[in-house]
C-alpha positions in Angstrom: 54.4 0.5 -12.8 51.4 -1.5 -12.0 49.2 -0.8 -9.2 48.5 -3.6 -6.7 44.8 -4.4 -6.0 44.3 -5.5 -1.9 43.6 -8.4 -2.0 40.2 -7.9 -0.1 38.9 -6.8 -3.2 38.7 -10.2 -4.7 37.5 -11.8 -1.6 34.8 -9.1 -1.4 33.6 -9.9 -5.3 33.7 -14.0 -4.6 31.4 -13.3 -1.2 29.1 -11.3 -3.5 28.9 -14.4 -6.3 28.3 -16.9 -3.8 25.7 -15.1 -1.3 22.5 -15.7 -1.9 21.8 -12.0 -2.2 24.8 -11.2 -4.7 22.7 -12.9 -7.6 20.1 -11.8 -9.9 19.1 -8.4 -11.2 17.7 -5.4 -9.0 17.2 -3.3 -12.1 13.7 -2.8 -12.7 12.5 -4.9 -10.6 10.2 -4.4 -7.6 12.8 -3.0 -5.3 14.4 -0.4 -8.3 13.4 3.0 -6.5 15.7 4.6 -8.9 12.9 6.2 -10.1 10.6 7.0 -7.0 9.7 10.5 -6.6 11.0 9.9 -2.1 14.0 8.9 -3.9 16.0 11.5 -4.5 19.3 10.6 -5.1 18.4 8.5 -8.1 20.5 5.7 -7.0 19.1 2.1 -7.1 21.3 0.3 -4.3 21.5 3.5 -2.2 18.3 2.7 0.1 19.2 -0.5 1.2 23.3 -0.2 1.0 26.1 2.2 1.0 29.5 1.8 1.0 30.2 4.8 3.8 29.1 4.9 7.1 27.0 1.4 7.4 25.0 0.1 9.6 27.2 -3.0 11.0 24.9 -4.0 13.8 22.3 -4.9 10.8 23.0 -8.1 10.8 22.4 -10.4 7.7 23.1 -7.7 5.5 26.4 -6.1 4.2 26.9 -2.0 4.3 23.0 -2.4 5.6 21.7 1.9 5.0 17.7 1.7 6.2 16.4 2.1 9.6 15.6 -0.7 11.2 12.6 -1.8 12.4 12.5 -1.7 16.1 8.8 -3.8 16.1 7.2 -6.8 18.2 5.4 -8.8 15.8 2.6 -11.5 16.7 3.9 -14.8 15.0 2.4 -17.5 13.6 1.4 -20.5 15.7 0.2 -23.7 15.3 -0.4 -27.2 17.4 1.7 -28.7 14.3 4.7 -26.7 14.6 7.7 -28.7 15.9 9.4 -25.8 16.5 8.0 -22.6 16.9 9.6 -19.1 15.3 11.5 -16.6 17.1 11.0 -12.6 17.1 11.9 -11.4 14.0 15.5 -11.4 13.3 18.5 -11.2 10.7 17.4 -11.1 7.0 13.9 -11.2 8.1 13.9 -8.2 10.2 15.7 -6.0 7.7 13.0 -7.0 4.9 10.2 -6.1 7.6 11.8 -2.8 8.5 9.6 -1.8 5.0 7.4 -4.5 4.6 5.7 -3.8 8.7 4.5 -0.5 7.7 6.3 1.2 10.9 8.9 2.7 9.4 9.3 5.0 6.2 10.8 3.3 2.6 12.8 7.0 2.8 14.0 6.2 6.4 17.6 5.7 5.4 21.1 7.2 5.2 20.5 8.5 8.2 17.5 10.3 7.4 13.5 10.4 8.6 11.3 9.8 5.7 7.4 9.5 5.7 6.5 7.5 2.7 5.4 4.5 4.1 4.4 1.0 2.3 1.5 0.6 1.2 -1.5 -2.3 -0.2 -0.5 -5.7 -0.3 3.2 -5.6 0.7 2.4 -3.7 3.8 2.3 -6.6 6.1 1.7 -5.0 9.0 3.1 -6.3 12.9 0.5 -9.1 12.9 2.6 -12.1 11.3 0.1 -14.8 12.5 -1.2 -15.3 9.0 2.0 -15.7 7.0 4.2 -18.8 6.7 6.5 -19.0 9.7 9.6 -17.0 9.5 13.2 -16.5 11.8 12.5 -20.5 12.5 15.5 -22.9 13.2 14.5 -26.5 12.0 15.8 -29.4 14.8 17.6 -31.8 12.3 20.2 -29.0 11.6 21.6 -29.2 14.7 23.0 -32.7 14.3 26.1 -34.0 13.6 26.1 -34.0 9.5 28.3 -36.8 9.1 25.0 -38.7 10.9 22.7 -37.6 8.4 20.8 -40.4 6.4 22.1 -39.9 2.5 18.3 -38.9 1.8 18.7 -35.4 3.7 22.0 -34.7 0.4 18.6 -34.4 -1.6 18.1 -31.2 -0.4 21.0 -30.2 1.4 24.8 -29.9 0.4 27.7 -31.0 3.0 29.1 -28.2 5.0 26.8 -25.2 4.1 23.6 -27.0 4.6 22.2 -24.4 2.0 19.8 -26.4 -1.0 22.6 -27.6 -3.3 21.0 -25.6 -6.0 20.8 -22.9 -3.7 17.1 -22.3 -4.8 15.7 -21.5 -1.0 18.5 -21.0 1.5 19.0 -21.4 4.8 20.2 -18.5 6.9 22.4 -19.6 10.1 20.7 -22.4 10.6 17.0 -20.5 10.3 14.3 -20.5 7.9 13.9 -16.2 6.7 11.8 -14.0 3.6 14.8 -14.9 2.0 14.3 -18.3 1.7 11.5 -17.9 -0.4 12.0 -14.9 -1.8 14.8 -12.9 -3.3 15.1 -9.4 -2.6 17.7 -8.8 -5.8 15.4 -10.9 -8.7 13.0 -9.6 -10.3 13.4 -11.0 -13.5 13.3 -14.6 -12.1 9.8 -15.0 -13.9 8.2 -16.4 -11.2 6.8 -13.0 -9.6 6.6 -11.6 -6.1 10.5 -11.8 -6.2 10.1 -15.7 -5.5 12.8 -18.2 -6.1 11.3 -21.0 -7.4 7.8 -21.1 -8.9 4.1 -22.0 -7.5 3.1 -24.0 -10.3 2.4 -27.3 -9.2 2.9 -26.0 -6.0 6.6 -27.0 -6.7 8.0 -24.0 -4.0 5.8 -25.7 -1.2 7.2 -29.1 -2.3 10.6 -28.1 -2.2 10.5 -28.6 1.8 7.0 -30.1 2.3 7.4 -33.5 0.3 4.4 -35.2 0.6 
């Protein structure tokens, strides 16, 4: 007698191949702490994720396991800026909950670690220096249908994601994730980007001169 599979199950694979964050390889990448000595469960997925007890108010995140950071950040500004960025938020939040330096890589599962980030990737509260992040661009708030056929370029009916799904979208809003992918470390390209600097062909993507 065969068992019969919920059918969740399948739904819950097809959300993993089509999110931008169910691709590439973790696996010794950057963000494998499989092997880190604050580690100690030896697990690779376990610092981020866990299938019990989840954070669900993490939002941009499934079965989200790491403190988050509870930080007021100073953002970038500029008299160019058409629109300016907001607080910190989905995606973008749960990358700085490491990457501010406030709270412990072992803060998670519940527990209070005190291994913080360090060097480079510790980018601190002060966001004034970085590209603009948690930023919602104008033109996506129009009726699609209205769109010139130049804006299919970059964009894909519906979704309004990059048909190639190279840099994302995220509700509507410019995140870390656009740029970079926290599952890929094998994309070549380093830094977990997406698409690579040479030529400065990840800045072109969006600013087309």
């Amino acid at each position: 007698m065969k068992k019969r599979i919920p059918a969740v199950f399948p739904a819950f694979f097809v959300l993993l191949w089509i999110s931008p964050f169910g691709r590439g390889q973790i696996s010794g990448s950057p963000h494998d702490f499989s092997g880190s000595s604050w580690n100690g469960s030896g697990e690779i997925c376990v610092v981020c994720h866990t299938p019990h007890n989840s954070d669900t108010a993490a939002a941009g995140a499934p079965l989200w396991n790491h403190r988050v950071t509870t930080a007021t950040f100073t953002l970038y500004s500029s008299r160019t800026l058409v629109v300016q960025p907001e607080q910190p938020r989905g995606v973008t939040r749960l990358c700085l909950s490491c990457h501010d330096g406030t709270v412990a890589l072992d803060s998670f599962g519940g527990m209070t670690g005190n291994t913080f980030i360090s060097g480079d990737a510790n980018l601190g509260t002060n966001l004034s220096d970085d590209h603009p992040v948690s930023i919602k661009w104008k033109h996506q708030n129009r009726n699609p249908a209205r769109q010139l056929p130049n804006c299919f370029n970059c964009h894909k009916r519906g979704g309004w994601r990059p048909i190639t799904s190279e840099l994302p979208f995220f509700d509507g809003y410019v995140e870390c994730a656009t740029c970079h992918d926290p599952h890929n470390g094998t994309s070549g390209y380093g830094h977990l980007l997406r698409k690579t600097l040479a030529g400065s062909r990840l800045c072109l993507h969006c600013h087309r001169k």
